[in-house]
DRENMARNU-47624 format. One line per 4 residues: number of its first residue (from 1); their letters; for each residue x negated, y, z of N, C-alpha, C. Coordinates in Angstrom, 1 decimal, decimal comma, padded with zeros to 4 digits. Example, Ala and Ser with C-alpha at 12.3 -4.5 7.8 and 13.67 -1.06 7.14 Angstrom:
! residues 2
1 = AS = -013,2/-005,7/007,8/-012,3/-004,5/007,8/-013,2/-003,3/007,8  -012,8/-002,2/007,1/-013,7/-001,1/007,1/-012,9/000,0/007,9
This chain:
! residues 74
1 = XXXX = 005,5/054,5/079,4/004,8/053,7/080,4/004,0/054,7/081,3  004,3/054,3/082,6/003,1/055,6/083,6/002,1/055,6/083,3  001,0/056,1/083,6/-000,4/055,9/083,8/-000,9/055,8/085,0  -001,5/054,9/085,8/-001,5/054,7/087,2/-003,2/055,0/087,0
5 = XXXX = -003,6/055,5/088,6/-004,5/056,1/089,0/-006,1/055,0/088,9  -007,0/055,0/089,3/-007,6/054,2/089,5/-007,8/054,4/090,8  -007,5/055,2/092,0/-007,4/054,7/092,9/-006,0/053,9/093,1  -005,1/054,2/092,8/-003,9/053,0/093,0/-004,1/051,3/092,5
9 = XXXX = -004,7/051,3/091,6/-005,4/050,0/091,0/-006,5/049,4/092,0  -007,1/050,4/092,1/-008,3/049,8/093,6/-007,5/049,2/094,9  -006,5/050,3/095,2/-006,2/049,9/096,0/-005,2/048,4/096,0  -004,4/048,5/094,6/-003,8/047,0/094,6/-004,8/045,7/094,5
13 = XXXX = -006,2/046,1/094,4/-007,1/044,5/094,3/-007,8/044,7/095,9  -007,5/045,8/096,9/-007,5/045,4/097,9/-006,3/044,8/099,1  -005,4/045,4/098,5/-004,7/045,1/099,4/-004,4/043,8/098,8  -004,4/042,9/097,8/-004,3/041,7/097,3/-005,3/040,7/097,6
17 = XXXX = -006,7/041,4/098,3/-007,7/040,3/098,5/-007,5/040,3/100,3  -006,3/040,9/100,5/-006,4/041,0/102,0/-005,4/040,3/102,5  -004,8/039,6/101,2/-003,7/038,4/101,3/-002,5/039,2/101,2  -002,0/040,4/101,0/-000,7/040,7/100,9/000,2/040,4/099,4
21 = XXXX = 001,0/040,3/099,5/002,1/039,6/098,5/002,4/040,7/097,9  002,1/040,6/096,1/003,0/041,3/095,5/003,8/042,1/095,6  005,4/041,5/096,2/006,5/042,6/096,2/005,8/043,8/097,9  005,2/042,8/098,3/004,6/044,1/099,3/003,9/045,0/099,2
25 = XXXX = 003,1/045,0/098,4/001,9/046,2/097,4/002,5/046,8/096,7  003,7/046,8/096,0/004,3/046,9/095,4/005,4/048,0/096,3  005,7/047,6/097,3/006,4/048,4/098,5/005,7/049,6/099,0  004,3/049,2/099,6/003,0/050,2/099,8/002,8/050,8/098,8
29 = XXXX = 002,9/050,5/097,7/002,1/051,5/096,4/003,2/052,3/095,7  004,6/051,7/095,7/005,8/052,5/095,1/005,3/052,2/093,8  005,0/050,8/093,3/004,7/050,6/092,1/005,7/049,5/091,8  006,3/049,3/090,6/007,4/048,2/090,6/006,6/047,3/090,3
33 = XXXX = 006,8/045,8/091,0/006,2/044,5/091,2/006,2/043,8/089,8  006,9/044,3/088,9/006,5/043,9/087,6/005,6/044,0/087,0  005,1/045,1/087,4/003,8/046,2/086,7/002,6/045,4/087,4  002,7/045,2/088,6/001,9/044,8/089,3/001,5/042,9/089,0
37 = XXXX = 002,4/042,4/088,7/002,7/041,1/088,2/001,6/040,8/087,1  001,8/042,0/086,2/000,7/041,9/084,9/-000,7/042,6/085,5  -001,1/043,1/086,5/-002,1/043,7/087,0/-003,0/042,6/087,2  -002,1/041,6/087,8/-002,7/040,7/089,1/-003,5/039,6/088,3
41 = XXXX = -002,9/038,9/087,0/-004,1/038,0/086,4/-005,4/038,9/086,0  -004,9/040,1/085,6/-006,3/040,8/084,8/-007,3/040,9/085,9  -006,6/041,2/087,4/-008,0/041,4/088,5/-008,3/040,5/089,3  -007,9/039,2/088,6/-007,7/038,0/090,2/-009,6/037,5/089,8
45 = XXXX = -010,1/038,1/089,1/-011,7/037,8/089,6/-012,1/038,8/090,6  -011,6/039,6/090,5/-012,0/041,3/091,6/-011,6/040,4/092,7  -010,2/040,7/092,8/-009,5/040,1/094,1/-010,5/039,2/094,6  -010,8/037,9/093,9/-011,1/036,6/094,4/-012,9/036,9/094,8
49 = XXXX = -013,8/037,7/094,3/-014,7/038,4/095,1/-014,8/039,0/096,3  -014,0/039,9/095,7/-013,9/040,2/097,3/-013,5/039,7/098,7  -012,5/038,8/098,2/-011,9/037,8/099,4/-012,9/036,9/099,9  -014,2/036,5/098,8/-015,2/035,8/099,5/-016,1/036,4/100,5
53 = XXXX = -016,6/037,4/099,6/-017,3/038,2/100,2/-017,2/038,4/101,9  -015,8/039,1/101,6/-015,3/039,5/103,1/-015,2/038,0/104,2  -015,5/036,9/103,0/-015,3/035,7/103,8/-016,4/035,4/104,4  -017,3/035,5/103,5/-018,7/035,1/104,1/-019,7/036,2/105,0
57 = XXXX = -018,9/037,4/105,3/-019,1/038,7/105,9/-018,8/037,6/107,6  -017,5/037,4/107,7/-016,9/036,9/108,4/-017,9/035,4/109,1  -017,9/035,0/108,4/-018,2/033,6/108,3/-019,9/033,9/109,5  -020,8/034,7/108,6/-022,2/035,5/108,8/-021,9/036,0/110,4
61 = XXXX = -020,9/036,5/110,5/-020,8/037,8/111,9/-020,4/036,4/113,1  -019,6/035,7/112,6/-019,2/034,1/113,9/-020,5/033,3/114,2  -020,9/032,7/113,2/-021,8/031,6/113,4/-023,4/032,7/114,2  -024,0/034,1/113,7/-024,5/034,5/114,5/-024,5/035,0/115,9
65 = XXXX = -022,8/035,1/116,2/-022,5/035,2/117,3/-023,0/034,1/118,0  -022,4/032,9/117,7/-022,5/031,7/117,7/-024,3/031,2/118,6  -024,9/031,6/117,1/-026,2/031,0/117,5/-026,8/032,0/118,9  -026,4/033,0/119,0/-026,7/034,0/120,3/-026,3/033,4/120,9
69 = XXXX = -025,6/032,8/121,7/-024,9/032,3/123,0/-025,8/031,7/123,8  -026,2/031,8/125,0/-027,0/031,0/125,2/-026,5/029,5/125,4  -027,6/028,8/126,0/-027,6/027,4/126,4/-026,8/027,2/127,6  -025,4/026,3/127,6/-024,9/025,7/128,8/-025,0/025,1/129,4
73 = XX = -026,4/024,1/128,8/-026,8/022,9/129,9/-027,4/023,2/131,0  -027,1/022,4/132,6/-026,8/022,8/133,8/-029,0/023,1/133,7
């Protein structure tokens, strides 16, 4: 069995919180999607952090925009 890097493992619970599919990480990484298969329950709390995070990063950066705007009324 290989031993995979811990940046290759970082990188699969990023590129998984960034919405990419499996057999696609798996394409990017040159890791076979089986391997990765068993990766993915052990890190889907990582993943699922981060994907908020970056959500409410998101979320934070719009509605600020938002509240800057000014006023349209004539």
């Amino acid at each position: 069995m290989p031993m995979h890097t811990t940046d290759e493992m970082n990188r699969f619970i990023e590129l998984r919180a960034d919405g990419f599919s499996v057999p696609t990480v798996s394409q990017q990484l040159g890791i076979p999607a089986s391997t990765l298969y068993d990766w993915d329950p052990r890190d889907r709390h990582h993943i699922q952090r981060i994907k908020r995070f970056t959500f409410d990063k998101t979320e934070a950066r719009i509605l600020g925009s938002y509240e800057r705007q000014p006023d349209s009324k004539p």
